[in-house]
N, C-alpha and C positions, 0 to 999 in steps of 0.2 A: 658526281652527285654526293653531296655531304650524308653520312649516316644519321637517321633521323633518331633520336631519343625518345623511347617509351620508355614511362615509370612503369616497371613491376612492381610496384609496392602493395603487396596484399592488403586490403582493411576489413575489418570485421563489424558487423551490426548486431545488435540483437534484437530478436525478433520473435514476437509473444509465439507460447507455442500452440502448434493450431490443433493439436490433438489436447490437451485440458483446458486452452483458451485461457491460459496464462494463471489458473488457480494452482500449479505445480500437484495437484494431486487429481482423480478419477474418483468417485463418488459409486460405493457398492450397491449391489440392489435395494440392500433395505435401506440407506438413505443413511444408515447411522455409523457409517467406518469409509474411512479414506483410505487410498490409496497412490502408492507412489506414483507419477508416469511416468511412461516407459520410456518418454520422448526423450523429455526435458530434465529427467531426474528428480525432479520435485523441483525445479527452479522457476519454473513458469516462462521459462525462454528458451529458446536454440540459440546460437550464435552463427551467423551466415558470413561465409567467408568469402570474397571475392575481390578482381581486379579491378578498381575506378574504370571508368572507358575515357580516354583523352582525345583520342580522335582516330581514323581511321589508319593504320597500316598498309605502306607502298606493297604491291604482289610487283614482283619484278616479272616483265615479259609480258603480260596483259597488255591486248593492243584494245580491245571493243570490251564493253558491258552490253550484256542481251539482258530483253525485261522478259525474263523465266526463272526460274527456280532451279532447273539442274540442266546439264547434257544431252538427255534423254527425249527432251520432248521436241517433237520437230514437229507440231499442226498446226497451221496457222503462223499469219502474220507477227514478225515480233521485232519490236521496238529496239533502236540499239543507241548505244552514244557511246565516245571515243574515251579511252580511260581515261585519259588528261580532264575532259569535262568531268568523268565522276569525281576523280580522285581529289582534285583541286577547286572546279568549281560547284561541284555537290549534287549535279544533275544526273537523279535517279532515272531511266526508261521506262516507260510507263509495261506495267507488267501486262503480258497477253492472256488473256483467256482464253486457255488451250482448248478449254471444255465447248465453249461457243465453237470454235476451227474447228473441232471434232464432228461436233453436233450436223455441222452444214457439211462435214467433208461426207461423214453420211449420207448424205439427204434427209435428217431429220428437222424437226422445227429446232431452232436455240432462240434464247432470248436478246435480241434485235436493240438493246435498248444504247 
């Protein structure tokens, strides 16, 4: 299999800052003196750094996707599909509601819907 190409190209945004809502300063109690914030320095922005997302990354060895969230949970029914189908054709397993499996492995009521 050919090695697949991710860009790591970091890009940066800037983005109003949400502790003075972009006025670069904090307003004293009495109304009549400003001050700098702490966030943004007095700029009225942060700068957000991050990786574009291009598309998803091969796990090598992955044979199934389960529709759960971690390892740990084993109540209830859960949805699986083969990597190939996630990886290449995009098919998510529908995630289980452990909580419902729970509910009834109890005996309690769960919601049926």
């Amino acid at each position: 299999m050919a090695t697949e190409e991710i860009t790591n190209q970091e890009a940066t945004v800037k983005s109003r800052c949400s502790s003075c809502w972009g006025q670069g300063i904090r307003q004293g109690s009495d109304g009549t003196q400003g001050f700098i914030c702490r966030y943004c320095r007095g700029l009225g922005y942060v700068e957000i750094k991050y990786i574009p997302f291009e598309r998803l990354i091969r796990v090598e060895g992955v044979q199934e996707v389960l529709g759960r969230f971690d390892s740990f949970s084993t109540v209830g029914e859960v949805d699986k599909v083969t990597y190939t189908e996630y990886f290449e054709q995009g098919k998510i397993p529908r995630i289980s509601e452990e909580k419902r499996g729970l509910n009834k492995a109890m005996g309690e009521a769960g919601d049926d819907q």
